[in-house]
C-alpha positions as CSV (number, residue, x, y, z in Angstrom):
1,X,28.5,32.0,67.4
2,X,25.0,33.3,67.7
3,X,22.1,31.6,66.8
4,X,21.2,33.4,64.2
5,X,24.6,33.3,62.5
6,X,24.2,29.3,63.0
7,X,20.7,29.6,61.2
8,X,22.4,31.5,58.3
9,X,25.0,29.4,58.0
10,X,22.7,26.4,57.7
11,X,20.7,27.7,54.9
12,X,23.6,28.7,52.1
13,X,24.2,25.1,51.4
14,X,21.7,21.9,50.0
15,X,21.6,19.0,51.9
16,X,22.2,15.6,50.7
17,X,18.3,14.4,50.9
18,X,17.5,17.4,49.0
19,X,20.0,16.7,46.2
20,X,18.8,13.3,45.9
21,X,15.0,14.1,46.0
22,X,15.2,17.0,43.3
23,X,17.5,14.4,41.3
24,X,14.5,12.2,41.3
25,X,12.1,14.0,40.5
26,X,14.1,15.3,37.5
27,X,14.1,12.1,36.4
28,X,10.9,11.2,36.8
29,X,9.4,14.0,34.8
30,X,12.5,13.4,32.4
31,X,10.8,9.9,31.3
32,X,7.8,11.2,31.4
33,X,8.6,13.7,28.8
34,X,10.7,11.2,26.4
35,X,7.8,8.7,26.6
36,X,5.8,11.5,24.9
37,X,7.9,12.6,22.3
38,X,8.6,9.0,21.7
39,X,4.9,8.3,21.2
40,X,5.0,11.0,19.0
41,X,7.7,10.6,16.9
42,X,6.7,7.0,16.3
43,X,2.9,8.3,15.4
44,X,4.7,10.7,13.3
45,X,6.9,7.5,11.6
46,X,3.4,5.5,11.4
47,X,1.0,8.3,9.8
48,X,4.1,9.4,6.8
49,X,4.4,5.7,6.1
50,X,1.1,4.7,6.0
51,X,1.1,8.2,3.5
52,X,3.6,7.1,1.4
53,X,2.5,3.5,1.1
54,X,-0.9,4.5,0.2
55,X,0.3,7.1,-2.7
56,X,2.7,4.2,-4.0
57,X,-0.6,1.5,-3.7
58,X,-2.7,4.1,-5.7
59,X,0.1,5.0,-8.1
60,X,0.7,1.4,-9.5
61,X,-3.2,0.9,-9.6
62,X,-3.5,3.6,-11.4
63,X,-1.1,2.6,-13.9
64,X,-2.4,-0.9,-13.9
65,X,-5.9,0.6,-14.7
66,X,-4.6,2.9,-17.6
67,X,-2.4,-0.5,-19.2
68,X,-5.7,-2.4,-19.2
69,X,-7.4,0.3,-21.0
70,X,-5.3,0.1,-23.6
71,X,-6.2,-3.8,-24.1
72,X,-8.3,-3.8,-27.5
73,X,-10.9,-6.0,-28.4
74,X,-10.7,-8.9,-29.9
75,X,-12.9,-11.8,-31.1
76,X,-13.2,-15.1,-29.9
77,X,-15.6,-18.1,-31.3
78,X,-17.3,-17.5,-28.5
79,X,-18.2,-13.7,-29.0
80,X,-16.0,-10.7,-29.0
81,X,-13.9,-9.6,-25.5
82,X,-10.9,-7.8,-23.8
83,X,-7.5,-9.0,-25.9
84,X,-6.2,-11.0,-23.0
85,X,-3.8,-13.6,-22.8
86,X,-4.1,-14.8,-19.3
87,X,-5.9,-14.2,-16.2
88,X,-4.9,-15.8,-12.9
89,X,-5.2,-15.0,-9.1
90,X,-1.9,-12.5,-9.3
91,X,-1.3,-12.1,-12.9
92,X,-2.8,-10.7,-16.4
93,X,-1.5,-11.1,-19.3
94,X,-2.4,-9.7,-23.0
95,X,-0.9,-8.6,-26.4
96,X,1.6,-11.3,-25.9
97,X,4.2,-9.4,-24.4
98,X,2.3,-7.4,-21.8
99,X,1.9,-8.6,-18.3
100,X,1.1,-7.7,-14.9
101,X,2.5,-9.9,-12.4
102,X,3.8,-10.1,-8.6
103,X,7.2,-11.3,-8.1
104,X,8.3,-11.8,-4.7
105,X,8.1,-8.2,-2.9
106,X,6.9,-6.1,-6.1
107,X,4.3,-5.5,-8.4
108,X,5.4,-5.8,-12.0
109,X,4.6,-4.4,-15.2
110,X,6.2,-6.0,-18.2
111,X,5.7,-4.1,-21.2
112,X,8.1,-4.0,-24.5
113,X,10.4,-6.8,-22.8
114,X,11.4,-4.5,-19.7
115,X,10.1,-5.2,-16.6
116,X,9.2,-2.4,-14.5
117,X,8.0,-1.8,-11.0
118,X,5.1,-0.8,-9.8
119,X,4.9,-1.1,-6.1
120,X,7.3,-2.6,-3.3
121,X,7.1,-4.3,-0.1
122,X,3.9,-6.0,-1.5
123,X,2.5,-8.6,1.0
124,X,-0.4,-9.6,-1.1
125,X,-1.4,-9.0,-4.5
126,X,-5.3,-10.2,-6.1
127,X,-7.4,-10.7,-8.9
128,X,-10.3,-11.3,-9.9
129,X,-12.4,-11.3,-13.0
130,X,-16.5,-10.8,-13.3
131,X,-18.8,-11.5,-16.0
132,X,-21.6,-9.3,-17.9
133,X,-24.0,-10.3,-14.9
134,X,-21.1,-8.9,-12.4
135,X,-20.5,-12.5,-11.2
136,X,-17.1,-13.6,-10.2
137,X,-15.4,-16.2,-12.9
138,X,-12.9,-18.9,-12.9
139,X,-9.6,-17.4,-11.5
140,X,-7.3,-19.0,-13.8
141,X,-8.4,-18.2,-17.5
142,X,-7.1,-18.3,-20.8
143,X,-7.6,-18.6,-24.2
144,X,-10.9,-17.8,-25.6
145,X,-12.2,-18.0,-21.3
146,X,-11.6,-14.7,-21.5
147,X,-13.8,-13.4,-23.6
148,X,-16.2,-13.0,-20.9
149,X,-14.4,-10.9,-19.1
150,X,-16.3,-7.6,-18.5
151,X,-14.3,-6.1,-15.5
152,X,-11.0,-6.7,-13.9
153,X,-10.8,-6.0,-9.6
154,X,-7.3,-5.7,-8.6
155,X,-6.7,-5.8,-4.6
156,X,-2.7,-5.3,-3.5
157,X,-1.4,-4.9,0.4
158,X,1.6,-3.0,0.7
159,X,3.6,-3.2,4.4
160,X,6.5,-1.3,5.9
161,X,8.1,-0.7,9.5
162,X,4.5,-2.5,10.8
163,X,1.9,-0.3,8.5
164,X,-0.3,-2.0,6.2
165,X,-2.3,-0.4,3.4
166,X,-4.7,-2.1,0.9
167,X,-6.3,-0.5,-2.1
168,X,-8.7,-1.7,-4.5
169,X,-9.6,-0.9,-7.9
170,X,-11.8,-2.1,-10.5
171,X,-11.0,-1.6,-14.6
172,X,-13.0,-2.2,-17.6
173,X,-10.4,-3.2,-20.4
174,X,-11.0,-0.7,-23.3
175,X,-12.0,-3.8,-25.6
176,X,-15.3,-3.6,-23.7
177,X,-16.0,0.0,-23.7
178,X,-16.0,0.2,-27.6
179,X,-17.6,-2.8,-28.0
180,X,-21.0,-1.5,-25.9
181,X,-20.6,1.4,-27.7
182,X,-19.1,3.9,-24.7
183,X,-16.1,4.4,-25.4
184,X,-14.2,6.9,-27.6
């Protein structure tokens, strides 16, 4: 055998080393590349979340803010005001019936004796009333103590898979609108 046949010979097959070396760095950039889809997937999973917690936070404000304009006026010794029941730190209650509550995980809207729900996966749920000067009042009124009621701020936290989204709103009961005159 020459040694140019020996030199051909040699070269038609892979040694071990190299199997082993390109089998490593296939696996290197392998991991590489699944760490980055993996990142991106789980932005991906973070940013439609996030989406659909905010749409579902805004949705059940919304209807929160359109039940409390329907709240008429009524009148109290004290003067006239919002037709409200109850006002605490997660609820609000008027015509009776009506109420806007947290229980457990959800945000609730009673109305007609059905219970219907506004929001899941609710980690915290807020309110709080103000006055004519735009002063925060006593958390926990009823009776004619909320007759001074001039606007409503609602504050709820939604959570899922990690995300957390918080929205805010503010509603002026109906009651008030007419009663100064700007409303319909």
């Amino acid at each position: 055998m020459t040694v140019q046949q020996r030199m051909t010979n040699s070269r038609r097959g892979v040694t071990l080393i190299e199997a082993i070396a390109s089998i490593a760095v296939l696996a290197i950039l392998g991991s590489l590349a699944s760490t980055l889809i993996f990142t991106a997937a789980d932005g991906y999973l973070s940013a439609s979340t996030a989406s659909r917690l905010n749409s579902e936070a805004g949705l059940a404000l919304e209807r929160a803010v359109h039940e409390l304009r329907s709240v008429e006026r009524r009148d109290y010794p004290s003067g006239s005001g919002p037709a409200l029941e109850s006002l605490t730190t997660d609820s609000i209650a008027w015509h009776e019936t009506e109420q806007l509550r947290r229980q457990g995980e959800q945000l609730i809207l009673r109305r007609d004796e059905i219970d219907h729900v506004l929001a899941e996966h609710l980690t915290h749920f807020q309110v709080r009333a103000f006055d004519d000067d735009n002063q925060p009042m006593n958390t926990d009124l009823t009776g004619d103590e909320v007759a001074n009621v001039h606007r409503i701020e609602m504050t709820l936290t939604l959570e899922k898979h990690g995300t957390r989204v918080t929205v805010r709103t503010r509603a002026f009961p109906r009651g008030l609108l007419i009663a100064s005159g700007a409303g319909p």
